[in-house]
ZALUMZA-976838 format. One record per residue (C-alpha): residue number from 1; x, y, z. Coordinates in nm, 2 decimals, padded with zeros to 4 digits. Layout:
! ZALUMZA-976838
    n       x       y       z
  NUM       X       Y       Z
...
! end
This chain:
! ZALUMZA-976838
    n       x       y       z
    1   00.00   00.00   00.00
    2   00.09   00.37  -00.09
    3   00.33   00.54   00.20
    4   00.15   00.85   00.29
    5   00.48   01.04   00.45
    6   00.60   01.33   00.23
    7   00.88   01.53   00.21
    8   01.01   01.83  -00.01
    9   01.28   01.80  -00.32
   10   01.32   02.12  -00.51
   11   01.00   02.25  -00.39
   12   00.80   02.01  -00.49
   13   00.60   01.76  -00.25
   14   00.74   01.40  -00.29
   15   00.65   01.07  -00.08
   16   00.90   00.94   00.15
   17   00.89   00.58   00.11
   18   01.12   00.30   00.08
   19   01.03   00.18  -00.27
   20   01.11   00.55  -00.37
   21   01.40   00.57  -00.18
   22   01.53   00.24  -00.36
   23   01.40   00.39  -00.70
   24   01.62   00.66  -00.69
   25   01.91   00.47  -00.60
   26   01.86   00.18  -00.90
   27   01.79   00.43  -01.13
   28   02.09   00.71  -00.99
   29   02.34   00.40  -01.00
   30   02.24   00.32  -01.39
   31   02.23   00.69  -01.50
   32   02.49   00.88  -01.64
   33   02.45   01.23  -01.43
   34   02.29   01.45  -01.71
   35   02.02   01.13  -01.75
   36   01.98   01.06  -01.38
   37   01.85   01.45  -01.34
   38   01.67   01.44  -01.64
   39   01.44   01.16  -01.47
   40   01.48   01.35  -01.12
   41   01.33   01.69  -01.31
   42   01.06   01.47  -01.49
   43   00.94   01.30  -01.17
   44   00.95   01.64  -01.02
   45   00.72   01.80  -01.34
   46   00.50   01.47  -01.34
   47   00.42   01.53  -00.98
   48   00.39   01.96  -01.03
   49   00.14   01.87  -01.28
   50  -00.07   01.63  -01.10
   51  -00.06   01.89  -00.77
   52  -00.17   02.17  -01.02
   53  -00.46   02.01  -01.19
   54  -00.56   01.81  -00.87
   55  -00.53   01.51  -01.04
   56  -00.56   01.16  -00.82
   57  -00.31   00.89  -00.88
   58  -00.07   00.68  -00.68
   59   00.24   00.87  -00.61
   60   00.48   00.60  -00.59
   61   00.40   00.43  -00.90
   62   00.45   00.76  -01.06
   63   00.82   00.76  -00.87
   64   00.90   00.44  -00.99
   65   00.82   00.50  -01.33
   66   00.98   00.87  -01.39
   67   01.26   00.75  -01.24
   68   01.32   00.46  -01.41
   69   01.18   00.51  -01.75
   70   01.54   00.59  -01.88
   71   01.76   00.27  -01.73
   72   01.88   00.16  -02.07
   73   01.99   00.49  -02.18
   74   02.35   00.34  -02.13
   75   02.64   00.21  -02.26
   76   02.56  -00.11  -02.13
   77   02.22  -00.16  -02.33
   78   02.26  -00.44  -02.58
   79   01.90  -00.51  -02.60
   80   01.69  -00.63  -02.91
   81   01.40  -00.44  -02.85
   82   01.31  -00.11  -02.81
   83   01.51   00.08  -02.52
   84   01.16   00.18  -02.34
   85   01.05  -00.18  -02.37
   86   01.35  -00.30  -02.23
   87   01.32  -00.03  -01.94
   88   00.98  -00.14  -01.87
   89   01.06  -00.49  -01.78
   90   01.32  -00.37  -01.59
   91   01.12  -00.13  -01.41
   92   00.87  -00.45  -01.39
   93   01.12  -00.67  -01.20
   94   01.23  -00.37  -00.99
   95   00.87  -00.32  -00.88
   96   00.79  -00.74  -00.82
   97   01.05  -00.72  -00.60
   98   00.96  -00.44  -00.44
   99   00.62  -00.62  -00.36
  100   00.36  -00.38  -00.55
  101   00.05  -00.53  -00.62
  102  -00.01  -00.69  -01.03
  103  -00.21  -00.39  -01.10
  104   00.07  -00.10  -00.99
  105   00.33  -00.32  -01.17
  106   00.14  -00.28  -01.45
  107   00.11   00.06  -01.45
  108   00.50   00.15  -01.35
  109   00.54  -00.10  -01.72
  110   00.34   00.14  -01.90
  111   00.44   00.46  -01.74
  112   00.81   00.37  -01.89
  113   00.69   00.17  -02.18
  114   00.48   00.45  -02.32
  115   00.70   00.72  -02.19
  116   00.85   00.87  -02.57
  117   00.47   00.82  -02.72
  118   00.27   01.08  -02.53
  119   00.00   01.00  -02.91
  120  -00.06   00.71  -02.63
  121   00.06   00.77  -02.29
  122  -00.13   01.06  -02.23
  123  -00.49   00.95  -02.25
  124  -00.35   00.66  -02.01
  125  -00.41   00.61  -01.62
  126  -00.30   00.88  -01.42
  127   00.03   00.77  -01.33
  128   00.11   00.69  -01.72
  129  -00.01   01.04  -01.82
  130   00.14   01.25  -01.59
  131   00.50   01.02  -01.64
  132   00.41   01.12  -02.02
  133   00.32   01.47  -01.94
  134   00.66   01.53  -01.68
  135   00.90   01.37  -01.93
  136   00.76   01.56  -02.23
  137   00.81   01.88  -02.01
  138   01.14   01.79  -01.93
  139   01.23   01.70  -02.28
  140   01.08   01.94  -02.54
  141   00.90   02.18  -02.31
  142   00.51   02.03  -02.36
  143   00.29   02.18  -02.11
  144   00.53   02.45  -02.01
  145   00.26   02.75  -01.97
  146   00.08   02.54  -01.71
  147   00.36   02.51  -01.49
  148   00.47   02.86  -01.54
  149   00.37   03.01  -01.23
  150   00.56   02.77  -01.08
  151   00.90   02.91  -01.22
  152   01.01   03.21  -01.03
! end
């Protein structure tokens, strides 16, 4: 079940659980730097988004998924299929064995699966639209105005 403790990260209002703790450790030790903030900034924008539009969703599975939608962004990828696939059965084992529920699996899968086709992952579940939404943000600015106010 969800962790309800919170704590702030750039402003932003984050849960303090252990599967997020552990995210951000899997996916900071298979990042490059510039990546690993890349999925830190996303995660942050995700969440910005959801706080702005009051939108309901389960905040770890978000974490889990911005953070590790980018795993096989390295040198050590040698996989056949596409890199997001790849990540997304990553992030699928990383969340079995963090002991979330078949249904949140699911969702962290599609949250990294779909994270480069926003034509899709945007008119997803919660958690895979507002991955979408944050990454897209991060990436090529979609979505910028509504955050604006944000940015001082």
């Amino acid at each position: 079940m969800e962790d309800q403790k919170t704590r702030l990260l750039a402003g932003v209002v984050i849960p303090d659980a252990d599967v997020v703790r552990l995210a951000w450790e899997f996916a900071e030790a298979r990042c490059e730097p510039y990546l690993f903030n890349h999925v830190v900034r996303s995660w942050l924008f995700a969440t910005s988004i959801a706080s702005i539009q009051n939108v309901e969703h389960d905040r770890e599975v978000l974490a889990i998924g911005a953070l590790l939608h980018d795993v096989t962004l390295n040198m050590s990828f040698r996989g056949p299929r596409r890199f997001e696939v790849e990540a997304a059965d990553i992030a699928r084992e990383f969340a079995i064995d963090a002991g979330l529920e078949p249904r949140r699996v699911q969702l962290v899968w599609d949250c990294v699966a779909l994270n480069s086709t926003p034509s899709i992952g945007l008119y997803k579940e919660a958690e895979v639209s507002l991955c979408t939404a944050g990454i897209c943000l991060d990436v090529v600015g979609l979505g910028r105005k509504l955050i604006k106010s944000l940015v001082v």
